[in-house]
Residue, then its C-alpha position, 0 to 999 in steps of 0.5 A: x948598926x944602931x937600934x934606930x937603924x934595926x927597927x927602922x929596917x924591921x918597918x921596912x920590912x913589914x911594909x914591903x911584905x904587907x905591900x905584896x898583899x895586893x890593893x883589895x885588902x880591908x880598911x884597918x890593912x890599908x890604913x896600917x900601911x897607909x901609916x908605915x908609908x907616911x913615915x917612911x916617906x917623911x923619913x926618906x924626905x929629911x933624914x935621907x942618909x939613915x933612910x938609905x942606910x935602912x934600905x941597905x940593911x932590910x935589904x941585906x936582911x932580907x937577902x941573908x934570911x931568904x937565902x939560908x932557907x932550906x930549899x923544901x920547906x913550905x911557903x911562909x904566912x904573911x901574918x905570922x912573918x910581920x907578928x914575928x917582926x912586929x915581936x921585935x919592936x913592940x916595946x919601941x917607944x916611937x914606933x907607938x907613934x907609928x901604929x898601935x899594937x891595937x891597930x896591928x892586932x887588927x890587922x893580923x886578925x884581918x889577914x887571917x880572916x881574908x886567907x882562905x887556907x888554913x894557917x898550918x902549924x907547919x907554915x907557922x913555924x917556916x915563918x918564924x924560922x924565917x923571921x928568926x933568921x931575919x932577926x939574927x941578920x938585923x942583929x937582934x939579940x933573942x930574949x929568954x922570954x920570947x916563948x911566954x911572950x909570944x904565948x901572951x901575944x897569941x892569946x891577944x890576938x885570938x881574942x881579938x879573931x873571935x871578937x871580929 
């Protein structure tokens, strides 16, 4: 599988998990998945063949990840399962041109905000064991640097909470 197919299958995957969000969101939620869908759609129109093979593998990811979770353990976060995913291509140029990491810092803080339960450390970490085993499903090689990474991106984003 090449990068392109990889980090086509990760949007794929962080739009259809912002999609089971529901119609009533904010207006930086629905123009985040306003512009996942535009590329999406325009994909699908004229690159048919990657855009199909993209569902394939977001699909098989999705169903290799879901299937090894253990039985008990707690429901996922959305927000900390598209963070997970969007950690995983960040660094893509052309994703850039899809949305911002602005734009999605933004988005995060706004479906923190809207959830009225508290983010529990227990839910947190399912989701990343969650999206861990998505990673490792789309062939993501895991960086040594993931801990620090994640920490900086945190702070980013606590920011931004406080600010909003």
């Amino acid at each position: 599988m090449t990068n392109r197919v990889r980090e086509i299958a990760t949007l794929m995957l962080i739009a259809n998990i912002t999609f089971k969000l529901g119609n009533e969101l904010t207006r930086n939620v629905n123009d985040f998945r306003r512009s996942l869908r535009k590329y999406l759609n325009k994909l699908q129109k004229h690159e048919k063949k990657l855009y199909d093979q993209c569902v394939v593998e977001s699909s098989r990811a999705w169903d290799e990840a879901y299937n090894s979770r253990e039985k008990n353990l707690p429901n996922l976060s959305v927000a900390s399962t598209i963070d997970s995913l969007n950690l995983l291509i960040e660094d893509v140029k052309w994703v850039k041109k899809v949305y911002t990491q602005k734009q999605f810092m933004l988005v995060y803080a706004s479906i923190i905000g809207d959830k009225g339960d508290p983010l529990t450390v227990e839910i947190e970490q399912a989701s990343k064991l969650f999206t861990n085993s998505l990673a490792k499903a789309l062939g993501f090689k895991q960086p040594n640097q993931a801990k620090l990474k994640r920490l900086i991106y945190t702070i980013k984003q606590n920011a931004i909470i406080k600010k909003g």
